[in-house]
TORFI-777779 format. One record per residue (C-alpha): residue in one letter; x, y, z. Coordinates in steps of 0.02 Angstrom, whole numbers, plus 50000, padded with zeros to 5 digits. Example, Ala and Ser with C-alpha at 12.3 -4.5 7.8 and 13.67 -1.06 7.14 Angstrom:
<nukes>
A506154977550390;S506844994750357;
</nukes>
This chain:
<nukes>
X509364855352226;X510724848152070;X511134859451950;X510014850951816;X508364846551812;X508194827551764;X507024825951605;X506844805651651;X505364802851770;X505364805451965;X504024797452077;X503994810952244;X502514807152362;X501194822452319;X500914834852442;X502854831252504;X504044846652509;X505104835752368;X503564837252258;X503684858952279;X505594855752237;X505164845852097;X503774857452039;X504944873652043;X506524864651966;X505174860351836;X504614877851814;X506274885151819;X506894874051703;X505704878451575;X505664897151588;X506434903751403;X507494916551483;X508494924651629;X507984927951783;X508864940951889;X508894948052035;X509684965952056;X510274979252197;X510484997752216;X511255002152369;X510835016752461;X512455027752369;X511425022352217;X512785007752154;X511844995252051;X512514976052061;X511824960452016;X511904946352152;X511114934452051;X510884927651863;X510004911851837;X511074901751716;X509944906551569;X511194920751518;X512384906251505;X511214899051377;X510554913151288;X512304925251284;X513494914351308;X514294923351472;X514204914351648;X513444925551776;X514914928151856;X515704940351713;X514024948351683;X514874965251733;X514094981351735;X514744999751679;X514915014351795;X513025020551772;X512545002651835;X512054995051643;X512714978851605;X513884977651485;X513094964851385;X511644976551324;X511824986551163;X512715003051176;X511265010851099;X509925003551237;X510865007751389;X510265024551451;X508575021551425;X508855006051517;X509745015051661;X508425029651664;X507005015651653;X507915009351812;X507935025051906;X506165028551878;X505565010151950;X507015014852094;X506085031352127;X504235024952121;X504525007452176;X503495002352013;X503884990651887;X505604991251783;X505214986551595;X506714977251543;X506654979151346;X508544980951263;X509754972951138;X511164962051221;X512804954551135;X513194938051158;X515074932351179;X514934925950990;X514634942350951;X512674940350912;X511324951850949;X509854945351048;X508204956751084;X507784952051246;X506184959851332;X505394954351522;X504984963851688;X505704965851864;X504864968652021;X505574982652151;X505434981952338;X506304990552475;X507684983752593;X507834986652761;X509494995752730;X508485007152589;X509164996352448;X508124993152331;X507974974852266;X507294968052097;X506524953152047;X506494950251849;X506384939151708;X507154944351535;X506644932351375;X507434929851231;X506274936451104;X507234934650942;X507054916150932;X505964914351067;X507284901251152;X507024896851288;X508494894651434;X508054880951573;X508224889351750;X509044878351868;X508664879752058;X510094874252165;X509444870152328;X510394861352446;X509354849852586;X510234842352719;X509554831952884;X510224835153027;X510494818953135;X509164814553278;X509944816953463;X508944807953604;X509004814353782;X508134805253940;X507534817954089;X507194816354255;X505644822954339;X506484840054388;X507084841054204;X508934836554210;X509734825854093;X509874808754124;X510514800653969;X511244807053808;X511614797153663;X513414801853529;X512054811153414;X511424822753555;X513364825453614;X513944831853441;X512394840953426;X512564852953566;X514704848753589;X514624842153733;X515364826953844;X514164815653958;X514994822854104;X514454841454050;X512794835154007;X512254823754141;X511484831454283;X511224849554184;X509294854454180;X508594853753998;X508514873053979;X510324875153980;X510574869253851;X509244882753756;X509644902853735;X508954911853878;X507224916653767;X506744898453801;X507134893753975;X505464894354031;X505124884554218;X503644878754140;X504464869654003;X504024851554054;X502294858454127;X500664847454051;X500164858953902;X498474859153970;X499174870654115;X500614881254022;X500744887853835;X502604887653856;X502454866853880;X503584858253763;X502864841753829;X501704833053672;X500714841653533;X502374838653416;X503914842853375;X504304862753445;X505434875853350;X506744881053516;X508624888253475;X509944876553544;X511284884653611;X512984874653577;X514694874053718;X515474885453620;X514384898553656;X513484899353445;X511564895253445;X510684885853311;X508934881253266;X508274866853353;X506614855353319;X506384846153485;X505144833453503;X504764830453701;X503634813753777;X503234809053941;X503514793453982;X503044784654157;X504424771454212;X504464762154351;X503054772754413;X504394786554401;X503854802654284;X505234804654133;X505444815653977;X506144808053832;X506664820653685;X507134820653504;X508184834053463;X508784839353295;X509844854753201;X508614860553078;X509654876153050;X509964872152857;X508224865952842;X507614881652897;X508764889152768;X508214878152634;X506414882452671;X506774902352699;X507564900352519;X506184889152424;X504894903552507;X506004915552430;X506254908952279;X504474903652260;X503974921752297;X505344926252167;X504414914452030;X502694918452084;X503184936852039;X504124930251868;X502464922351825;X501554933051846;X502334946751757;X502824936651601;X502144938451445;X501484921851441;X500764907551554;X501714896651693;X500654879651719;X500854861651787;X499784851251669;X499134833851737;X498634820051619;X497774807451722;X497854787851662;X495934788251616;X496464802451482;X495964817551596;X496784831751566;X496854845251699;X497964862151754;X498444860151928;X499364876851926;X498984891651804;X499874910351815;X498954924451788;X499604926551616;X498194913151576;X497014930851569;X497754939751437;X498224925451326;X496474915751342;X495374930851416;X495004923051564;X495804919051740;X496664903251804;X495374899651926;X494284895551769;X495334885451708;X496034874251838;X494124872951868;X493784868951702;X495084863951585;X494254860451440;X494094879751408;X495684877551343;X495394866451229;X493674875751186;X494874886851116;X495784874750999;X495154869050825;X494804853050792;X496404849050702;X497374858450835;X496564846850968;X496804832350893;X498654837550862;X498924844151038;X498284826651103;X499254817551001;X500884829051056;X500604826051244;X500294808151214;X501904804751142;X502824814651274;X502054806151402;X502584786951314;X504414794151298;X504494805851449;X505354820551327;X505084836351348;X503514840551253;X503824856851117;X502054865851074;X501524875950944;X499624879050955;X498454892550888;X496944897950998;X495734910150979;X496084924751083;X494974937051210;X495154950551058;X494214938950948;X495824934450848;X497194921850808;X498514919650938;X499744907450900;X500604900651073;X502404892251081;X503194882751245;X503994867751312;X503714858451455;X504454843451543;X503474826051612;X503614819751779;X502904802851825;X501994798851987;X501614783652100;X499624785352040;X500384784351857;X499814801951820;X501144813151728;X501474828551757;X502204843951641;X502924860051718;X503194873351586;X503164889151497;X501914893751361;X501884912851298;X501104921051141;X502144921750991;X500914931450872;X502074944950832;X503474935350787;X502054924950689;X501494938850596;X503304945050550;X503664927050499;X502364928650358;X502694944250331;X504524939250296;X503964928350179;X502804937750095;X504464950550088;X505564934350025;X504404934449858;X503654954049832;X504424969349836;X503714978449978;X503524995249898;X502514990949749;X501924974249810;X502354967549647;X503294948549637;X505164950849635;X506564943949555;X506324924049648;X504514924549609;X504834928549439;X506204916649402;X504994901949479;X503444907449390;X504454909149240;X505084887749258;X503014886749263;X502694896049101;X504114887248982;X503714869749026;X501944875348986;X502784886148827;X503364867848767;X501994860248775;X500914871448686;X502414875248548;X502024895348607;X503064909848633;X503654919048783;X504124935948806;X505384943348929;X505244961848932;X506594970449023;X505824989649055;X506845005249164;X505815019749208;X506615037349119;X507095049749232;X506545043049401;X507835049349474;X507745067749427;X506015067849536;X506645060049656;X507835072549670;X506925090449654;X505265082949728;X505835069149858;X505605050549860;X504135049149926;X503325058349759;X504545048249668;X503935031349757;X502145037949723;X502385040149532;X503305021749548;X501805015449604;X500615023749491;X501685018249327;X501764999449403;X499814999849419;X499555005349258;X500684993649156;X500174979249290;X498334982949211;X498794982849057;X499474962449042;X498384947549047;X498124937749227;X499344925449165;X500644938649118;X501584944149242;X502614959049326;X504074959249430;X504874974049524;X507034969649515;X507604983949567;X507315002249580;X506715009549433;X506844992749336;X505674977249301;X505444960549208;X503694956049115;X503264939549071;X502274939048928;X501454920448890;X500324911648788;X500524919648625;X500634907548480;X501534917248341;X502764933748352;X501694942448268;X500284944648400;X501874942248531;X502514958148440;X500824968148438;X500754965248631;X502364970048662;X502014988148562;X500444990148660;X501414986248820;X502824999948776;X501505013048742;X500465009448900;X502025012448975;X502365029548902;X500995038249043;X500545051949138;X500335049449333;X499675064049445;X500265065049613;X500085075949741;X499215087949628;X500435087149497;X500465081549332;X502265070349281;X502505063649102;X503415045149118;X504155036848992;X504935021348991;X506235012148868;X506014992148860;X507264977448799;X506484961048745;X506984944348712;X506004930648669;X505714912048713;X506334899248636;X507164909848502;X508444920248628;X508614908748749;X507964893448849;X508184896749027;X507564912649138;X509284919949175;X510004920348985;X508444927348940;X508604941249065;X510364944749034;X509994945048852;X508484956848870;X509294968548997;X510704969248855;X509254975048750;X508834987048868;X510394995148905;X510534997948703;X508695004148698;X509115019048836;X510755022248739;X509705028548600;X508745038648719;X507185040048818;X505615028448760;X506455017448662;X506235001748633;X507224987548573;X507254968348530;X508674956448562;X509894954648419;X511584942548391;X512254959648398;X511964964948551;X512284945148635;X514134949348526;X514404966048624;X513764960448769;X515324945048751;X516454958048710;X516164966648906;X516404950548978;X517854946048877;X518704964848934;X518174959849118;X518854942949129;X520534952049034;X520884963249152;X520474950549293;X521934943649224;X522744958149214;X522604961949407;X523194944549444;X524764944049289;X525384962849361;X524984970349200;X524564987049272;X525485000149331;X525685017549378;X526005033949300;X526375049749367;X525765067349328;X526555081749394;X525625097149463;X526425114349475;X526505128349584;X525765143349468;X526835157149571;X528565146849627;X528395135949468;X529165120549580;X528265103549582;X526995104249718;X526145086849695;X525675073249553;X524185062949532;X524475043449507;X523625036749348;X523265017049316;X523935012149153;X523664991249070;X524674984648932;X524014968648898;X524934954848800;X523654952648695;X522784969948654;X524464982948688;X524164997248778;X522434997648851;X521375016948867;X520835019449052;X519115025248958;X518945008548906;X519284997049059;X518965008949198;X516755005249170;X517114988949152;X517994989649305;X516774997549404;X515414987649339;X516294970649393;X516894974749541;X518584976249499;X518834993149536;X519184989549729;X520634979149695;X521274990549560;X521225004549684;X522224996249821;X523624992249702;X523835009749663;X523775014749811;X525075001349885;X526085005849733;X526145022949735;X526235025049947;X527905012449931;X528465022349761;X528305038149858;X528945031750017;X530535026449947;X530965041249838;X530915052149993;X532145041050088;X533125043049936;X533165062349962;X532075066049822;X530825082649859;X529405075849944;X527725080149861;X526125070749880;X525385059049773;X523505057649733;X522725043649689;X520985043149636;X519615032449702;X517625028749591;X515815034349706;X515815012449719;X517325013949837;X516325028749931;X514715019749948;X515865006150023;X517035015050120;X517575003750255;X518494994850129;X519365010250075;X520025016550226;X520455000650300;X521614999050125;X522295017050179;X522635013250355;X523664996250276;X524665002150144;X525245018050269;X525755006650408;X526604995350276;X527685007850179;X527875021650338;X527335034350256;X526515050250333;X524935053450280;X524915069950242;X525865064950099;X524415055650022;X522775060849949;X521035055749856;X520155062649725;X518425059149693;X517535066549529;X516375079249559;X514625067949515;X515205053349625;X515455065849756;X513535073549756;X512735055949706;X512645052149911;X513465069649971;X513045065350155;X513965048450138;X515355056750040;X515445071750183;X515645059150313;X516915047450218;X518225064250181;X518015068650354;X518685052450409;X520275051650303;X520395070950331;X520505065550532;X521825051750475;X522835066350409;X522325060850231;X521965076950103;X520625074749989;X520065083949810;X518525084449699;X519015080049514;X518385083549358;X517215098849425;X516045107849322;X515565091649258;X514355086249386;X512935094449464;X513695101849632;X512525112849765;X513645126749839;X512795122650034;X513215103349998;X515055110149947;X515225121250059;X515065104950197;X516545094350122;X518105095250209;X519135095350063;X520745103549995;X520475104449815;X519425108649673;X520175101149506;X519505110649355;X519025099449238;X520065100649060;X518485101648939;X518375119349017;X520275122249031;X520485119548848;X519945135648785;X519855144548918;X520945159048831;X519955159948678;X518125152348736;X517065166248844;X515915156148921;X517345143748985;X518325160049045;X516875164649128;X516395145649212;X518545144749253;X518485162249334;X516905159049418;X517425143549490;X519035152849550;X518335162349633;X517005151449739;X518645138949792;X519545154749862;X518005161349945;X517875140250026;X519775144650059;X520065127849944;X521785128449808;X521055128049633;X522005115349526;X521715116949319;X521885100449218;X522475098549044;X523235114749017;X524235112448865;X524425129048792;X525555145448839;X524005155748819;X522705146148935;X524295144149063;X524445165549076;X522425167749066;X522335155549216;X523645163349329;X523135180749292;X521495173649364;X522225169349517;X522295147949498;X523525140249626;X523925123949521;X524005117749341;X524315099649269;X524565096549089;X525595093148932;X526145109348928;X527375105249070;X527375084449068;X526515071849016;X526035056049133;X527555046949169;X528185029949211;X529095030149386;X530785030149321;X530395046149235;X529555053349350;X530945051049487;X532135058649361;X531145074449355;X530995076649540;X532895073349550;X533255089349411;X532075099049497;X531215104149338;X529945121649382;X528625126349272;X529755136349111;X531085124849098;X530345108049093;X530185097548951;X528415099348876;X528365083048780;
</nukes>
């Protein structure tokens, strides 16, 4: 058989072996997936002999690299899926039952496929065990034609004339090549020599009235030639008697059939191998017949057909309009019109039908299958149909999901922004207002955190119900995010009825839900801006009632606020500083500063943390306070982190070759970077190979609330760098909200003390008492404690009479540019005899 299965149309005579060739290249050709066949030897070693050339198809490998590991899994299947898959194997090994193939598999581009099927066990003679599967590509339901290579060769007729006693009398070229023999070795030698002992039978040219081992008449007899050199092949010999000249001869026709006994030992194998791939399948196998009076029949069905349609091939090759009993009318008429078309082109004909099922429901089916004409005229398909209803369903579930937010089942942000083109071109016409109410839930997230998310998704919920009630049908309610969403108010003729609606929105949405036996008071604060007035299009009148919003929670819970010039100018202002220091990361108008930190007991310089510092052309020296939000709101933050850290590793890197004291440098990195840490650490691994230096001579801070916003995240993250030999701190604590078992978890170095508690610590006794009990926690985690802004004599002697390792302040040096700071290292300044200013 060619490696390809023609899709043009083939006349074969029906009933002829070509027509079971043509059926099974058909059938192979149209099964969506990969058909296997795999081995465990008796030392348990698991190979795969065979692949059908689906995998080529579906992964993108040829079977020939389809390599497996040392448990026997092939490589191609998901890291994640493989020991179930090998245990799944062992069990069908063990109980000779059926092997569930279910498992994620790469494909050479690097895809991942879900591909599920079924393979059939039996036992070898040598206690291998052998299975036969089928795996299908379930993710697009794809499917990969299976090509049958078969390989049919004649062997040449030989003709040999015998004598009444059986010898040979005559032998033509074809009989001498067949058994490699001369005339003069073949000539005069009784038939039987020329067959393996098994067959030489006295009775052979016997009447086969008188002897069952007669090979005289009755057709063409299956004998094993035996050739001069001693090898034996198979051998169809056809033997007539003849009566010449009143003499009694035997003429036969002889022929090798060893490959066509091959061929037809490997078309019942691989038809056994396909009868068991059909039938365990999710889906149905069939050769479809449309005859040229418009009869449609199934002239092979697999037992699939039973759980797909509820009821069994039989039925329906008997009756194949239960099929289409099954079909609406539309879908009939479709499906009619499908096949028609196929059968005027002779392309392969791609289905998509739903039926009703046994369970009473909609099943939607999907296959392919490919036309053969015949000499009657009738064409024929040989395919693959199987039952797609899952995917179906996720399909419309997807795109349910691609316009509502699942949790609340509200519209999201698309749905809005296309109901909202709806509402202003009605808005024009009518000469009416719209409202856009931007509105974020108050403290969400403190219930989420002391009672859990699902209470907190529960009180979500119950808010959303009641403000969705609380709006007209035409209104509307999206969920954007969160705890946030966008109204759509419409229909209102004048502000002032727009602005009565809008009050008794905000106070509808100032509640109480109960959940779970509890009572919780939720407020909410809302930003408006109004159409035409604010804006004409949805996303200016978001932007501009989010800017509303963010001004309504800075005056505190329930608040409310309209749109104003105002706000649009501040709101410019933020864009204006972002698109600045954009600038200012591509102009190199940043740099780095250094601040030294001292050893409290040698006094020497035992590290410095790196500090961004902008001076822009236009606005002079720019505070950190001020850029640094607007950073991290933009994005920017990323790209101002990796130039400090390239900076300060190659800063470093080279005062140390210059024989400076080597100290490390921190640099400090925002709970963005941490959410995102691939980023980061990929950026550390860079700028360490670039400059060559160590990495113990770098370190991160991260403040103390970025740290505990995700602490598992941040946990794993530090653990990371601290395994790449990177140190890490926690800045600014005190100022967050830090459990002691979360803390207790990070593999950290440091606790940095933030300075609004460092201050006053001398004078203050409720900072002397947070300082000392801080203290006193880091040495009990075995961390160094490291005070910041220490600026005064008498907070420096109150801190190291409490025992703190580290200090950083004015009160030894300010930040300083790199020139300064490498002159400070070079003088060796300690803590006493430095310049404080």
């Amino acid at each position: 058989m060619s490696d390809r299965v023609e899709s043009s149309a083939t006349t074969v005579p029906t009933g002829s072996p070509e027509e079971t060739e043509a059926r099974l290249k058909g059938l192979i050709a149209s099964l969506p997936g990969i058909a296997f066949c795999r081995r465990r030897s008796s030392d348990g070693a698991i190979d795969y002999p065979w692949f059908s050339d689906g995998v080529r198809t579906i992964l993108g490998f040829s079977p020939e690299t389809m390599g497996v590991n040392a448990k026997g899994c092939l490589h191609v299947i998901h890291w994640a899926d493989r020991d179930q898959h090998v245990a799944e194997m062992r069990r069908s090994a063990e109980l000779l039952k059926p092997c569930r193939e279910e498992y994620r598999a790469i494909t050479a581009a690097g895809e991942v496929r879900w591909m599920r099927g079924q393979s059939i066990p039996r036992r070898g003679d040598d206690g291998s065990v052998l299975w036969d599967g089928l795996v299908i590509d379930v993710t697009d339901e794809r499917r990969a034609d299976l090509r049958l290579d078969m390989l049919m060769d004649h062997a040449e007729d030989s003709i040999l004339v015998l004598d009444t006693q059986g010898r040979i009398d005559t032998a033509n070229a074809a009989a001498r090549r067949l058994f490699g023999r001369d005339d003069e070795s073949l000539v005069g030698q009784p038939l039987a020599a020329l067959l393996t002992p098994a067959h030489r039978h006295a009775e052979l040219l016997d009447s086969a009235d008188i002897s069952p081992a007669s090979i005289v008449g009755g057709g063409p007899r299956d004998l094993t030639g035996l050739h001069r050199d001693g090898t034996t092949f198979a051998l169809e010999l056809s033997t007539s008697e003849v009566r010449l000249d009143g003499q009694r001869l035997f003429v036969g026709i002889g022929r090798d059939v060893t490959r066509r006994r091959q061929t037809e030992a490997a078309l019942r194998e691989t038809e056994k191998r396909l009868r068991a791939i059909a039938a365990n399948m999710p889906g149905i196998v069939f050769q479809r017949v449309l005859w040229p009076n418009g009869r449609v029949e199934f002239t092979y069905v697999s037992e699939g057909c039973r759980a797909v349609l509820g009821f069994g091939p039989e039925e329906l090759m008997a009756t194949p309009d239960r099929f289409f009993d099954r079909l609406s009318e539309d879908e009939r008429l479709a499906f009619m019109a499908g096949l028609g078309r196929s059968a005027r082109a002779m392309e392969p004909f791609d289905e998509e039908i739903s039926v009703l099922g046994p369970d009473g429901r909609c099943h939607w089916l999907r296959g392919q299958s490919r036309p053969t004409r015949r000499e009657g005229g009738e064409v024929v398909w040989d395919g693959v149909i199987i039952d797609v209803t899952d995917r179906k369903l996720a399909e419309q579930r997807l795109s349910f999901l691609a316009y509502h937010d699942p949790l609340t089942r509200l519209p999201n942000r698309t749905a809005f922004l296309e109901r909202f083109e709806t509402a202003r071109d009605e808005a024009r016409r009518q000469s009416s207002l719209l409202g856009i109410v931007s509105l974020g839930l108050d403290r969400l997230g403190v219930i989420n955190a002391t009672m859990g998310h699902d209470v907190g998704d529960q009180v979500l919920m119950g808010v959303a119900d009641l403000i969705r009630a609380s709006i007209s049908p035409n209104d509307m309610m999206a969920r954007v995010s969160g705890d946030h969403f966008l109204l759509l108010l419409t229909g209102y003729d004048n502000r002032r009825i727009l602005e009565d609606a809008l009050d008794r929105l905000h106070a509808q949405a100032q509640t109480t839900v109960s959940v779970a036996g509890q009572d919780f008071d939720v407020s909410a604060a809302s930003g408006v801006a109004l159409f035409p007035r604010d804006g004409e299009d949805a996303e200016t009148l978001i932007k501009n009632a989010d800017a509303a919003l963010q001004r309504a929670k800075g005056q505190g819970t329930a608040s409310f606020q309209m749109f104003t010039k105002e706000l649009s100018t501040r709101a410019s202002k933020t864009l204006s500083m972002q698109n600045r220091l954009r600038r200012a990361v591509d102009h190199g108008e940043l740099s780095a500063h250094y601040q030294p930190q001292v050893d409290l007991i040698s006094g020497n310089i035992v590290g410095m943390e790196a500090l961004v510092r902008w001076t822009s052309p236009e606005l002079g020296p720019v505070s950190p306070a001020d850029f640094i939000p607007v950073a991290e709101e933009s994005g920017l933050i990323d790209i101002i982190c990796e130039f400090m850290l390239d900076t300060c590793t190659r800063q470093t890197r080279d005062w140390q070759l210059a024989g400076l004291p080597a100290v490390p440098v921190a640099v400090n990195v925002s709970g963005r970077q941490f959410q995102y840490a691939r980023r980061l650490i990929g950026a550390c691994e860079r700028v360490l190979a670039a400059t060559g230096l160590e990495s113990r001579w770098l370190e991160l801070e991260l403040t103390e609330t970025s740290a505990m916003r995700d602490a598992d995240n941040a946990i794993a993250v530090v653990q990371r760098l601290k395994e790449m030999g990177i140190g890490c701190a926690i800045d600014d604590f005190g100022t967050g909200y830090s459990s002691l078992s979360v803390l207790k978890r990070f593999p950290i170095q440091k606790l940095k003390i933030d300075r609004s508690f460092v201050m006053d610590v001398a004078t203050d006794p409720n900072d002397a008492a947070i300082v000392d009990a801080i203290i006193a926690m880091a040495k009990a985690l075995k961390l160094k404690v490291v005070a910041e802004g220490v600026e005064r004599q008498e907070d420096l002697d109150f801190l190291r009479e409490l025992g703190c390792d580290q200090i950083q302040g004015y009160i030894f040096s300010r930040p300083l540019p790199a020139e300064a700071m490498r002159d400070l290292l070079a003088r060796g300044h300690r803590l006493g005899t430095a310049p404080r200013g």
